[in-house]
C-alpha positions as CSV (number, residue, x, y, z in Angstrom):
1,X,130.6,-55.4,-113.3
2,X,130.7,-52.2,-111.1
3,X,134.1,-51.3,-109.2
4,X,133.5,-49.8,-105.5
5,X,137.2,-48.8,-104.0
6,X,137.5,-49.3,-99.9
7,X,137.8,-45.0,-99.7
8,X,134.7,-45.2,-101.7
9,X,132.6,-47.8,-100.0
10,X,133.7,-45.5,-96.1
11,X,132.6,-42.6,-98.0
12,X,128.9,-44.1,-98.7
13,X,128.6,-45.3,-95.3
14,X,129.4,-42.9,-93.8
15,X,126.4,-40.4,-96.0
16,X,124.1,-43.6,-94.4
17,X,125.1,-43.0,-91.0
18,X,124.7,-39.3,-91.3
19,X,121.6,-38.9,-93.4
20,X,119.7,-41.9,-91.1
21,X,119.0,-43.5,-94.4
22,X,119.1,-47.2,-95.1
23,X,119.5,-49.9,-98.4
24,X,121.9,-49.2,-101.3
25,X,123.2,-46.6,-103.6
26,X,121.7,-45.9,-106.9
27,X,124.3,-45.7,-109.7
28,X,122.7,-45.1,-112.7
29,X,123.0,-43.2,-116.0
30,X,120.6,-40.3,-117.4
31,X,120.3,-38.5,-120.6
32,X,121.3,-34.8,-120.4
33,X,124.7,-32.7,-118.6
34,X,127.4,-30.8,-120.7
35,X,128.4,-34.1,-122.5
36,X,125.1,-35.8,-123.3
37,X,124.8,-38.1,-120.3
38,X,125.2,-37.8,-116.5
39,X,125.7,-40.3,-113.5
40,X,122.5,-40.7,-111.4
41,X,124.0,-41.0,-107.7
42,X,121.5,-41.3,-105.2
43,X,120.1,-43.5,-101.8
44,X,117.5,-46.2,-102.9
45,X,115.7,-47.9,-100.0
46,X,115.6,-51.6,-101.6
47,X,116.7,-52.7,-105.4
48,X,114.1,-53.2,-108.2
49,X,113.6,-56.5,-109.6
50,X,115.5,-56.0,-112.3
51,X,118.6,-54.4,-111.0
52,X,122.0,-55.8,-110.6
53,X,123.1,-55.3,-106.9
54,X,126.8,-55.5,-106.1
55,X,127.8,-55.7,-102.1
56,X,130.9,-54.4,-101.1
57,X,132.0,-54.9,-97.7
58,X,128.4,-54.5,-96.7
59,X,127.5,-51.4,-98.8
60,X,125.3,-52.1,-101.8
61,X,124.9,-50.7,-105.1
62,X,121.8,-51.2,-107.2
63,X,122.2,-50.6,-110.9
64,X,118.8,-50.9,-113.5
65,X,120.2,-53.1,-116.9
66,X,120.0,-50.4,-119.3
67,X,123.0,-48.3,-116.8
68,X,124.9,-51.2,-116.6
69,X,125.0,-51.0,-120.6
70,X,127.1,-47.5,-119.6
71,X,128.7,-47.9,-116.2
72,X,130.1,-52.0,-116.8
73,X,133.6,-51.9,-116.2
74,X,133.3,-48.7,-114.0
75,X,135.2,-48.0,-111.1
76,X,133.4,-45.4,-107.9
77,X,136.7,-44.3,-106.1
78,X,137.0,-41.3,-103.5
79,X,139.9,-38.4,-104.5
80,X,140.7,-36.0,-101.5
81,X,142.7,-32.8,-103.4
82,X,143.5,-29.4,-102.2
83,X,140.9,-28.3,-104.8
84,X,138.2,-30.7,-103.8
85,X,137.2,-33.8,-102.4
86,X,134.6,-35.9,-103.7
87,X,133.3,-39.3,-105.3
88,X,135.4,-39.8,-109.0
89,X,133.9,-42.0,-111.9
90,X,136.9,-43.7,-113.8
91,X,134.3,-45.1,-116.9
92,X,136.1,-47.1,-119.7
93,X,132.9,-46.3,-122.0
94,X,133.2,-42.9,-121.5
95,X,134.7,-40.9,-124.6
96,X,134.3,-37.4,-123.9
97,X,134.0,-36.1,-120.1
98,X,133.6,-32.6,-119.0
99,X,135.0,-30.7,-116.6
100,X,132.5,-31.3,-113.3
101,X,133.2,-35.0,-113.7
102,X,129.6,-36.0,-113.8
103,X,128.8,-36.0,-117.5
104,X,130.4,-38.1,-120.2
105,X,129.3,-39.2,-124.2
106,X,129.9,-43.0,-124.6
């Protein structure tokens, strides 16, 4: 199970509404970053058969079966900061993160 908080899930629609784009988002996991594996973020007009999809107040996320092996317990949230604003990935399989946020070792 994938996590999507309410600052997240206004976050992704509004990216929709701006970039004119429609489906889900694309969580996913890749080999490669600072820590040996990154987050694949990106729009993904329908799911793939295979995929879990999660629907959150109308905003679906599409995950492929061997990311939901890394990103199962995950929560997407949204931090505003005085240093930055942007989308946070609190991962319970993550051992090691590094400092951009978007690469972790499980």
């Amino acid at each position: 199970m994938v996590e999507v908080t309410s600052k997240a899930v206004e976050k992704i629609r509004q990216a929709f509404q701006r970039e004119g784009v429609q489906g889900g988002l694309r969580l996913g996991v890749l080999g490669g970053g600072c820590s040996g594996l990154s987050y694949q973020f990106k729009f993904d007009a329908k799911p793939r058969p295979t995929d879990q999809v999660f629907n959150f107040d109308g905003v679906q996320v599409f995950v492929d079966p061997k990311s939901l092996v890394f990103l199962d317990g995950m929560t997407l949230d949204w931090k505003d900061s005085l240093m930055q604003s942007g989308f946070v990935f609190d991962n319970p399989h993550a051992k090691k993160s590094c400092g951009c946020g978007t690469s972790f070792s499980g």
